[in-house]
C-alpha positions as CSV (number, residue, x, y, z in Angstrom):
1,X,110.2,51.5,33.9
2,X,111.1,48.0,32.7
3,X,107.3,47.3,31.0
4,X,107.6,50.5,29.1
5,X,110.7,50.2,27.3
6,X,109.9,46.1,26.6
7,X,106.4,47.8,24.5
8,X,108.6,49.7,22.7
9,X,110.8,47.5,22.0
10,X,108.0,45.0,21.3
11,X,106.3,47.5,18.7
12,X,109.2,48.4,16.7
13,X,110.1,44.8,15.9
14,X,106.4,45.0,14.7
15,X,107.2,47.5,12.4
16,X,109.9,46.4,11.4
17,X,109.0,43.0,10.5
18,X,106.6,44.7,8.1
19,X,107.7,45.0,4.6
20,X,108.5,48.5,4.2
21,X,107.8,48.1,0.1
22,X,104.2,46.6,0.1
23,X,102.5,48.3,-2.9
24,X,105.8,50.2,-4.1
25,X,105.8,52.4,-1.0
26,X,102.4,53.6,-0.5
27,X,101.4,51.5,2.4
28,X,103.0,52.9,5.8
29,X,102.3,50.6,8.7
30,X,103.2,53.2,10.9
31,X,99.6,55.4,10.9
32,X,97.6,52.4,11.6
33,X,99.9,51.1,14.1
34,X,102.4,48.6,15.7
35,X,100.1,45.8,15.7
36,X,98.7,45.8,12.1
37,X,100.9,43.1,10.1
38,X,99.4,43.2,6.6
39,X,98.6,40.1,4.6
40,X,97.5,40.3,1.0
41,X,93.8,39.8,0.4
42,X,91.6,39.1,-3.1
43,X,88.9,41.4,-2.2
44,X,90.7,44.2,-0.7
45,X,93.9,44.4,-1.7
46,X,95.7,43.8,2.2
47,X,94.5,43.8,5.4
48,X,94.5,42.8,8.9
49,X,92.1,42.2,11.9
50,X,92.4,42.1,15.6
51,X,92.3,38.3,16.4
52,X,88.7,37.3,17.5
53,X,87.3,41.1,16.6
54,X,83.6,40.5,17.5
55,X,82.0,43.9,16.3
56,X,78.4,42.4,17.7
57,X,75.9,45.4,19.4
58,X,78.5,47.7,17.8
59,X,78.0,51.0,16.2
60,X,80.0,51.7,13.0
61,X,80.6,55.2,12.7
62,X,82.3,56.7,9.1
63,X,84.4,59.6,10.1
64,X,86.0,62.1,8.0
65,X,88.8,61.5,6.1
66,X,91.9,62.4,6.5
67,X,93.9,65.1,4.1
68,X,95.6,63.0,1.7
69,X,99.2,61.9,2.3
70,X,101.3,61.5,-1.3
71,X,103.2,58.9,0.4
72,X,105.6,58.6,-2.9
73,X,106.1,62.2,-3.1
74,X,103.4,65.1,-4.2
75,X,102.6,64.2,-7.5
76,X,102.3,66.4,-10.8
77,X,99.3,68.7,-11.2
78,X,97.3,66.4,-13.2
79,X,97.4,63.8,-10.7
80,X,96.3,66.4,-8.2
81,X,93.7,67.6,-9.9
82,X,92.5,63.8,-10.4
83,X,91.9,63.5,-7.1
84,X,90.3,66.9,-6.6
85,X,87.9,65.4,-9.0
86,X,86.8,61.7,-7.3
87,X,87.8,63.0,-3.5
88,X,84.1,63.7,-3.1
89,X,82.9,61.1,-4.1
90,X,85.1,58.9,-2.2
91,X,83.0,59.0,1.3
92,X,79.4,58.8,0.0
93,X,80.8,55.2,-2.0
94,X,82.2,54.3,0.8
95,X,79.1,54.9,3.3
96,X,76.5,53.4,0.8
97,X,78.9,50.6,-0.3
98,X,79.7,49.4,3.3
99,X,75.6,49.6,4.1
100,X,75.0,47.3,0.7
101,X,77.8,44.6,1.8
102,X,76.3,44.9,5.7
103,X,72.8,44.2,4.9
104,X,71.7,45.6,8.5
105,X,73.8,43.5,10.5
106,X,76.1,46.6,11.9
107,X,74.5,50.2,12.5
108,X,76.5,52.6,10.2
109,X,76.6,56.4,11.3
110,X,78.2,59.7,10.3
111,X,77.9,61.2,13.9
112,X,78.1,58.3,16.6
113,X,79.2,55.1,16.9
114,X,81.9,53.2,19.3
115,X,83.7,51.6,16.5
116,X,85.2,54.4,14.3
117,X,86.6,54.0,10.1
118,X,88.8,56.4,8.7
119,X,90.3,57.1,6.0
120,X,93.0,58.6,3.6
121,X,94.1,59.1,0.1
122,X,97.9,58.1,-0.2
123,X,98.8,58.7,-3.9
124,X,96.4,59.5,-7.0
125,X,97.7,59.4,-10.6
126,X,95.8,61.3,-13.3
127,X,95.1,61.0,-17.0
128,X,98.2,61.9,-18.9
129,X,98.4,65.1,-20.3
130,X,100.0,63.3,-23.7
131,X,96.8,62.3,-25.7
132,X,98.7,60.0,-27.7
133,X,99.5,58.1,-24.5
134,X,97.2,55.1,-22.9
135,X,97.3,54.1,-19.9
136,X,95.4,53.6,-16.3
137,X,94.6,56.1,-13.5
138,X,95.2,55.1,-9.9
139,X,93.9,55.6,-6.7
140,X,95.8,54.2,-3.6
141,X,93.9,54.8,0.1
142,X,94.1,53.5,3.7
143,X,91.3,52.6,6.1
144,X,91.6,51.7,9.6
145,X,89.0,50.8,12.4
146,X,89.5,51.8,15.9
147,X,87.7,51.2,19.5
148,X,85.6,54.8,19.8
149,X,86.4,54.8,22.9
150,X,90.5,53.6,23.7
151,X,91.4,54.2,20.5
152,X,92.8,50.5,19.9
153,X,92.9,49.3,16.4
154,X,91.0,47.1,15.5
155,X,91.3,46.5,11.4
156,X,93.5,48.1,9.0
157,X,92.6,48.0,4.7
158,X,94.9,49.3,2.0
159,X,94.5,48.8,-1.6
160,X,95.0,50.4,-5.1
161,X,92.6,51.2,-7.4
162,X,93.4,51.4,-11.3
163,X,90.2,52.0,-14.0
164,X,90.3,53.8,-17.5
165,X,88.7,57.2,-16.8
166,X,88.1,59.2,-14.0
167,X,84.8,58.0,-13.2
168,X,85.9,54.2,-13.1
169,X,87.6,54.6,-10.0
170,X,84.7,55.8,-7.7
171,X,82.5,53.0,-8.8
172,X,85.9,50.7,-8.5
173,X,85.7,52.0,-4.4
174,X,81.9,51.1,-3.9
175,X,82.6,47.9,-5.2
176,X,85.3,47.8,-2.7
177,X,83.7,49.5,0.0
178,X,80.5,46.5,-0.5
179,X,83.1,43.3,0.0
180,X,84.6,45.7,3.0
181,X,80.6,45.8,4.1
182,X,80.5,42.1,4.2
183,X,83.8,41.1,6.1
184,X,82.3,43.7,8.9
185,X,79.0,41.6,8.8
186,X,81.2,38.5,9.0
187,X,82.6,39.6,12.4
188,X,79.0,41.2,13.8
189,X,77.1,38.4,13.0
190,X,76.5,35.6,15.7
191,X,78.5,32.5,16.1
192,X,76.6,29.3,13.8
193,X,75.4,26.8,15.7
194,X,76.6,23.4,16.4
195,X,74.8,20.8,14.4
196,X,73.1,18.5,16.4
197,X,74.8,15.1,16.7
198,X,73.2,12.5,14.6
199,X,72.0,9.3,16.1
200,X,74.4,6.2,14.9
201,X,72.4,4.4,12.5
202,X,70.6,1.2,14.1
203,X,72.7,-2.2,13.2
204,X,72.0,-4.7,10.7
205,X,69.8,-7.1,11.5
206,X,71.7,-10.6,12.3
207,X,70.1,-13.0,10.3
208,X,71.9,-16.1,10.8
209,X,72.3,-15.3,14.5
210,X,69.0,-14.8,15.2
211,X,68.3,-18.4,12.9
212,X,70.9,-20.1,15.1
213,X,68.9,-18.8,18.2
214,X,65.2,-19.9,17.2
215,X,66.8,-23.9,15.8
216,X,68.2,-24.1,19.6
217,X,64.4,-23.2,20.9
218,X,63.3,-25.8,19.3
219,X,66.0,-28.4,20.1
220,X,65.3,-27.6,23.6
221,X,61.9,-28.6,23.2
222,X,60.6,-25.1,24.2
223,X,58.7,-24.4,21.0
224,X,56.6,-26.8,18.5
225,X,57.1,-27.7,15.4
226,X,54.5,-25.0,13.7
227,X,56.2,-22.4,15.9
228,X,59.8,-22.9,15.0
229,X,58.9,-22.6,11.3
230,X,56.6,-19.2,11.3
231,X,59.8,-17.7,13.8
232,X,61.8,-18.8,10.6
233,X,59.9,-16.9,8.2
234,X,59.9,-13.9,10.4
235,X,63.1,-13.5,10.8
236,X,63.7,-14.2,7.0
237,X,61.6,-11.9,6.3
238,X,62.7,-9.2,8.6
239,X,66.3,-9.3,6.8
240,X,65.0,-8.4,3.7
């Protein structure tokens, strides 16, 4: 009974250590799960990953998303109908995004695959209804990635979208979805491998040493005269 309680007591600190305000509210740690401790990211927005995830001879699959979650509160009509507008759109960017930024190295499928992505709209605000007024639409979403098969998470994505027209903000997510393609290539690709170690390069040649050694050969009497001076010149000449 013991282990069970400590998890629990091990998951909520999780949570709670999380700050309960990233993005104004509209990223909830709690539906990716205890272990997901988001750090901000240039690319896409904030993220984690399971320590040493190695998604090699995986399967990707993309499953439907979610029904979206107004995490702030259900927004007015106009944001509603926003959405309406770019939610189809939102899972064929994705799938041909993440297969741009992949470039083969993970198999992407809508119907199998041990490593599962899903996804969810949290908050969507439309074009005003003022025409006077300017402004920005959003988009705010959540992806995670879980084991197929244990249901363990593996990767968790959040980000917000802003553009100046409806159709901004789908292109904005394939853009997205391409850099999300190449971290996932990142982590199926293989390990680089070492360099080889270089040789150390071969001392320099001691000149006056090797001087010192031939005017004791002939001091000894073991070489003549003629000798002692073409030794000289080789060795002079082999330090140039």
């Amino acid at each position: 009974m013991r282990r069970p309680m400590a998890l629990f007591f091990c998951a909520s600190a999780l949570l709670m250590a999380q700050d309960p305000n990233l993005d104004e509210g509209r990223l909830d740690p709690a539906w990716f799960g205890a272990p997901a401790v988001f750090q901000p990211s240039k690319a896409l927005g904030f993220q984690w990953l399971k320590p040493g995830l190695d998604l090699r001879r995986r399967t990707l699959r993309l499953k439907t998303w979610e029904p979206a979650a107004w995490l702030v509160g259900k927004r007015a009509a106009k944001d509603q109908d926003f959405l309406t507008r770019v939610q189809g759109r939102l899972e064929p960017n994705l799938a041909a995004g993440i297969q741009r930024g992949l470039k083969g190295a993970l198999p992407v499928s809508s119907t199998l695959g041990d490593v599962v992505l899903v996804g969810r709209v949290v908050d969507a605000i439309g074009e005003s209804e003022d025409y006077l007024a300017t402004g920005h639409l959003y988009l705010s979403f959540d992806l995670k990635l879980v084991d197929g098969d244990t249901g363990e998470l593996l990767g968790a994505f959040h980000d917000t979208l802003r553009g100046p027209s409806v159709d901004s903000i789908p292109l904005q997510f394939g853009k997205w979805s391409e850099d999300l393609g190449r971290l996932l290539a990142s982590l199926a690709a293989p390990p680089a491998a070492a360099k080889p170690a270089q040789a150390p390069p071969p001392p320099a040649y001691d000149l006056e040493g090797a001087l010192r050694r031939i005017d004791a050969l002939k001091r000894d009497g073991l070489i003549s005269e003629d000798e002692w001076k073409s030794l000289r010149q080789k060795a002079t000449e082999k330090a140039k």
